[in-house]
N, C-alpha and C positions, 0 to 999 in steps of 0.2 A: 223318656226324654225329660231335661228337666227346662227350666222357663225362669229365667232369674233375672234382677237387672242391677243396677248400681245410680249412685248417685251422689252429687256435686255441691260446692257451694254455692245459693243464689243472691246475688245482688250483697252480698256480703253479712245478710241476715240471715239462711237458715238454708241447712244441708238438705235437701229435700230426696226424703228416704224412700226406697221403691221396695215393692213387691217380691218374694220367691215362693216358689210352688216347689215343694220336692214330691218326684212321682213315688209312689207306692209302688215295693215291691211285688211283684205276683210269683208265688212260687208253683215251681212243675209241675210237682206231688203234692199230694193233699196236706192241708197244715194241720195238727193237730193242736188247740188250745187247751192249755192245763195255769190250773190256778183258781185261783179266787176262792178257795176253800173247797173246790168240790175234786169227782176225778173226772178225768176222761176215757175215752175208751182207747183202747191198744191202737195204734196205729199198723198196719198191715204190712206184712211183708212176706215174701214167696217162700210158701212151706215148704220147700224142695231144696234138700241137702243137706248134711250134719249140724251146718252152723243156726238152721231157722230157728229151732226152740231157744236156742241159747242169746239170737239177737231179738227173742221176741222176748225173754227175761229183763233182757239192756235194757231195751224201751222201758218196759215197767218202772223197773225202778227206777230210772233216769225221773220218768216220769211219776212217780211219788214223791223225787227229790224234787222238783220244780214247784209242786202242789206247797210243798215245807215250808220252801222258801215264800211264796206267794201268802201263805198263812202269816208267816215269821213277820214279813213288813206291815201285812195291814194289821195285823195286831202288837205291833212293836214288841216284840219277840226277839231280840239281839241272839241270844243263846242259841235256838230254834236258827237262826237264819244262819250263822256261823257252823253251825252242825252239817250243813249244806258242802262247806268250802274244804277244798283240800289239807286234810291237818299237816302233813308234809311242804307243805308249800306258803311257811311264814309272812315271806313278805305280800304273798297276794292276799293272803287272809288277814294280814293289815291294813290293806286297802279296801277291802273288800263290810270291815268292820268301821272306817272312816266315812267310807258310801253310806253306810247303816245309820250310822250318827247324823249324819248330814242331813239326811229327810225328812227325819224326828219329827218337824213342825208341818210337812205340807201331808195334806187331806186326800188320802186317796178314795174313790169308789171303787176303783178295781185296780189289780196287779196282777198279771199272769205271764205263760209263755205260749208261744207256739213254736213247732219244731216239724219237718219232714221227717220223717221215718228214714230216707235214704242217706249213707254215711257221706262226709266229705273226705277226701284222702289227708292224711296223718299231717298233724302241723311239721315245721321242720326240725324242728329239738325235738319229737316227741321221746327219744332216746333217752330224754332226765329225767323221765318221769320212770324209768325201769320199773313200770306196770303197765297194763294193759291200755290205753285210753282209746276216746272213740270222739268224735264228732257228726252234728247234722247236716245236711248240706245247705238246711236252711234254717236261722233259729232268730227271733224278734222276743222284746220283752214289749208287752203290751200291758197300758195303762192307762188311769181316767182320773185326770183331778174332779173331784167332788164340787158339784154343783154347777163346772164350768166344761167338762168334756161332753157330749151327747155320748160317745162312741170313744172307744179306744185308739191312741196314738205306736207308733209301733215304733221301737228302735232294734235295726238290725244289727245284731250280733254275732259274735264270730267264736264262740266255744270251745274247748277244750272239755270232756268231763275224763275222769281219772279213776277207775279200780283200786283200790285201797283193802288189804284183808279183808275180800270177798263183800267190798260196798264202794258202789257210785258215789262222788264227789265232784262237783266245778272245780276247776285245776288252773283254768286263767279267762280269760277273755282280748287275749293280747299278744299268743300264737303262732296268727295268721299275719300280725301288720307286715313283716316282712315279704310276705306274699300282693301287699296292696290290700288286703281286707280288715280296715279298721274297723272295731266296734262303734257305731255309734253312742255318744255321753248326754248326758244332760246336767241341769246346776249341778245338783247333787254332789257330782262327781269332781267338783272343785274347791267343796268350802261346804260349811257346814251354811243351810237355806233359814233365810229368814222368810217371814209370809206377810203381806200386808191384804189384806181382804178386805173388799167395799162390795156392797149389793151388787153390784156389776164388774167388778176389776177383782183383779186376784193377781198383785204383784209378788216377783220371789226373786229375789238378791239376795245379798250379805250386810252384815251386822250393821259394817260401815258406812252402807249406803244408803240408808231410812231415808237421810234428806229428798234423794232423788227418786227414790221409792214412793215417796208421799207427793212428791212434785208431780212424778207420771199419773201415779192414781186419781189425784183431785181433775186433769188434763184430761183421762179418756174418759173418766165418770162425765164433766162438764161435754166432752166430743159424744159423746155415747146420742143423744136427743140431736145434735146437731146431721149428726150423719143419717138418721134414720128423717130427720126433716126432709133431705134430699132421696136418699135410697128408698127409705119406707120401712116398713117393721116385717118384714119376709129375712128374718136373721135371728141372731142371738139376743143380738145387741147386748152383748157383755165380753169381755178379753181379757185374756192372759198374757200378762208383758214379764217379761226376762229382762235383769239388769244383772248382766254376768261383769265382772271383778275387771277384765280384761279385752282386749279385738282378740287374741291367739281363740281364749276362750268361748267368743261369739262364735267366731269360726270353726270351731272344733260340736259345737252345738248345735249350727245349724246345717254343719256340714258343707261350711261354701267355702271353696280352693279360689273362690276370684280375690281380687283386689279390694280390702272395704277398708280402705282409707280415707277416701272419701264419703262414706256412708255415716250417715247418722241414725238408723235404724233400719230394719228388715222385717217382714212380715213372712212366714212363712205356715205350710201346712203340707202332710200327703193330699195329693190330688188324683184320682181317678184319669186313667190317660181316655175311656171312652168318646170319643167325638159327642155333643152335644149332652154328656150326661156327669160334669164335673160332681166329684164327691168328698169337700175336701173333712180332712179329718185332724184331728190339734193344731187350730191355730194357731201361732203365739207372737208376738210382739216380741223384737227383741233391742233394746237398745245397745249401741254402742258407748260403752265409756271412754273413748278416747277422743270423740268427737262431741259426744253432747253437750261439755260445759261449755263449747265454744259456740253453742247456740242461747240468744235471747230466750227470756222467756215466753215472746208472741211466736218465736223462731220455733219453740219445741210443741206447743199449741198446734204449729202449725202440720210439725211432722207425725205427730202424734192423731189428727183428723186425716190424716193421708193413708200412717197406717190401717187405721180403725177401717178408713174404707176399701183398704183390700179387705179385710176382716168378712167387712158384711158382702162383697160381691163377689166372693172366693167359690160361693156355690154355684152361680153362674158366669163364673170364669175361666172356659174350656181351654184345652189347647191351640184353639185355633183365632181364640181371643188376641189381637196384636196387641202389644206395650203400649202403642201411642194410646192404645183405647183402654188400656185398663191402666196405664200410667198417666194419660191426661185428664182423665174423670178422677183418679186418686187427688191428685193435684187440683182438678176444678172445686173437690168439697173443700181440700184443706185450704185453699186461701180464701173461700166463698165468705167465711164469717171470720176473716181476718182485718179488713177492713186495708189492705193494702191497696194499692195504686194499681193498676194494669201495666203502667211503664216502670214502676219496682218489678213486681212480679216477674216480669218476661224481659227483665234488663239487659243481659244479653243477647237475647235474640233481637231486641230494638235494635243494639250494636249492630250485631250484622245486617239488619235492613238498612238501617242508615246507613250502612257500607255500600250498598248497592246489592246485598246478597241476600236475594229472597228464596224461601226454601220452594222446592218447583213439585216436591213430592212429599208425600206423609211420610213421616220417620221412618225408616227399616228398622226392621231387631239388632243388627250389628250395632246401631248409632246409640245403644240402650247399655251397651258392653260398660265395665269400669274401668276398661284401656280405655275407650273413647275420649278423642281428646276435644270433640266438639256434645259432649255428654249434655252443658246447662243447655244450649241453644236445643236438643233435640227432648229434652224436656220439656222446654216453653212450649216447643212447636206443637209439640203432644196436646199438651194446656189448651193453647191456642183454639187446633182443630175441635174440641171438645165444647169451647168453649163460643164458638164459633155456631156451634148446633143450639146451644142455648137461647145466643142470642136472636135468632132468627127464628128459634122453633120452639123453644120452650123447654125449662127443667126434665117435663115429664119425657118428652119425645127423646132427650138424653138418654135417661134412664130404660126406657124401653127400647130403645137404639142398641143400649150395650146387653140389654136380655138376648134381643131377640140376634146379634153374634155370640154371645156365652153359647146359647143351647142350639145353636146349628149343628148341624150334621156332617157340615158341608167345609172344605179347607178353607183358611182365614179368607182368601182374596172374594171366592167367592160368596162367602159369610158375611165380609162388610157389603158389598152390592146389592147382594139380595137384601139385607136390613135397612140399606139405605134407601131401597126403591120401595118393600113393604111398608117402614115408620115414616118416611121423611118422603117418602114420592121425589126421589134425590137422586139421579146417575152419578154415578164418581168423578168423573170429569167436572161434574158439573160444581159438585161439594169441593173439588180442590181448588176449584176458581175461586168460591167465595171464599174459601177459606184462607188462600192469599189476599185476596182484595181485603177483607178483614185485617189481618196483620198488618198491610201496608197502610190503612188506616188510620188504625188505632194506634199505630208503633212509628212508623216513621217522620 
């Protein structure tokens, strides 16, 4: 499943950017990891009938070809890596070599592949390739920016390899899309990367966009102490931000089909679907360039400690974690050392109070959608309720409020209840009282 939300202009000062979680794939069959200079072992498959020796040969080599290319990148190796790529097949082996160029600057720890053993059925042109070709049913490139991944990020891929005078070769990565199964990209894939690294931040854009690249990095180095003031130091506390060229290209990156037109940044990472045992893995910050210059400078401070704090509560951020709750605690740090108003902040949602329209229930997940056309008001409310728990109960009991839903067991409804009664000695009726009487409050 996946968990995503979107987000609006507030108060005419600052897109206030939400959260995505993309779930990790789990495959059927066992994955085999190949790469980082070493081998792996044969992946297995049913010795019974003429074809087994000969698909146990495939694998092999397939599987020496992966290890090549895995060497090829971290040693910058262009020749070595191209030796990999179908020599028949120009135009992809020009892409393929522009990829190559492109990474030149960013630091990897590791680079490899994993693959299933079991074949997928033939792409649809496999016909132009008049040789043999084979595909996995499951195949990920898996890899580690140096000093900022703990664990490998995975992007899943869609293969083609190709038989050439009696040797394996990648033949495409691009197949399958008529079937629906895009290759997952990243920058790389659009522009030759530039890198800007600070003790803590590790931005990568393009050439032309240093300025905003130094803007974000001085913003989350300065957010980095602020968010762990409120979260606490059970994190990284450092982030990798994306400032891709383009929205087609955010989207194509982070793999999100919604609406981010009105998004000014996104946070994403794979997350473990486990019930109470989130595990997420490459975080990244990504900015949108078609919306951030039309945010102030306290505007992108602002969206930039929002994202940070998905960042750090990503690991106890389950599935059954609701939006209001990890989108209005996102939101209670980034305005917390903003120094805004409560009737800035929540300007909207005043509107609709003052209308006479007080919300009677905690946000649902639909209201969190980027069709939503009541999106700023079920943001604030989010704010609001979270904000709400502070006042009456303290920072800390927030924070332990949203642990102790992250690592439940239990589905979301019954996950806020129980936290609310174990942290806050709180019934739910009880908490949505105050937390309108608050709003009407403070807002109206």
């Amino acid at each position: 499943m996946t968990d995503r939300q979107s987000a609006v202009p507030r108060a005419r000062l600052v897109i206030v950017a939400l959260g995505l979680l993309l779930v990790a794939v789990v495959a059927a069959a066992v994955v085999v990891v190949l790469g980082n200079g070493g081998s792996a072992p044969a992946p297995s498959e049913p010795a019974t009938g003429p074809t087994a020796p000969a698909a146990v040969a495939r694998l092999h080599e397939i599987q020496h070809l992966l290890v090549q290319r895995s060497k090829a990148v971290l040693h910058h190796d262009k020749g070595a890596f191209l030796a990999t790529v179908d020599p028949q097949s120009p135009t992809f082996r020009r892409r393929q070599s522009r990829m190559f160029r492109n990474l030149a600057a960013v630091h990897f720890a590791s680079w490899s592949y994993g693959m299933t053993a079991d074949p997928r059925r033939d792409p649809p042109d496999a016909e132009r390739y008049a040789d043999p070709v084979w595909a996995p049913s499951f195949f990920a490139l898996r890899y580690r920016l140096a000093r900022f991944d703990s664990r490998p990020t995975n992007l899943q891929q869609y293969p083609t390899f190709v038989k050439r005078d009696g040797h394996w070769y990648l033949g495409s990565l691009t197949d399958y899309a008529p079937r629906g199964l895009v290759s997952a990209t990243d920058l790389w894939d659009y522009g030759k990367v530039t890198v800007l690294r600070r003790s803590d931040v590790l931005v990568l854009g393009f050439a032309d966009d240093r300025e905003t690249m130094r803007s974000v990095a001085s913003d989350v180095h300065d957010a980095i102490p602020q968010v762990t003031k409120v979260w606490g130091t059970r994190w990284a506390q450092r982030a990798v931000v994306i400032v891709p060229r383009t929205m087609r290209q955010m989207a194509l990156i982070d793999a999100d089909r919604e609406n981010l037109s009105e998004i000014a940044a996104l946070t994403s990472a794979e997350v473990s679907t486990r019930p109470g045992h989130p595990t997420p893995v490459g975080d990244r910050i990504t900015i949108n360039p078609s919306n951030w210059p039309r945010l102030s400078p306290l505007g992108q401070s602002i969206v930039l400690r929002h994202e940070l704090t998905h960042v750090a509560t990503q690991s106890v951020t389950g599935a059954q974690t609701p939006s209001w709750l990890s989108e209005g605690f996102a939101d209670y740090v980034g305005f917390k050392f903003s120094g805004i108003s409560t009737s800035l902040a929540g300007h909207e949602l005043q509107t609709e109070i003052e209308a006479g329209h007080v919300p009677s229930r905690l946000p649902r997940e639909r209201g969190f959608r980027g069709s939503s056309t009541r999106l700023a008001v079920t943001y604030e409310a989010a704010w609001f309720a979270c904000r709400t728990i502070v006042e009456r109960y303290g920072e800390r009991k927030l924070v332990r409020f949203y642990r102790a839903v992250g690592t439940s067991s239990a589905p979301t409804a019954q996950a806020v209840r129980s936290a609310l009664m174990s942290v806050l000695d709180l019934p739910l009726g009880r908490f949505v009282t105050l937390w309108r009487h608050a709003m009407v409050t403070e807002l109206a």
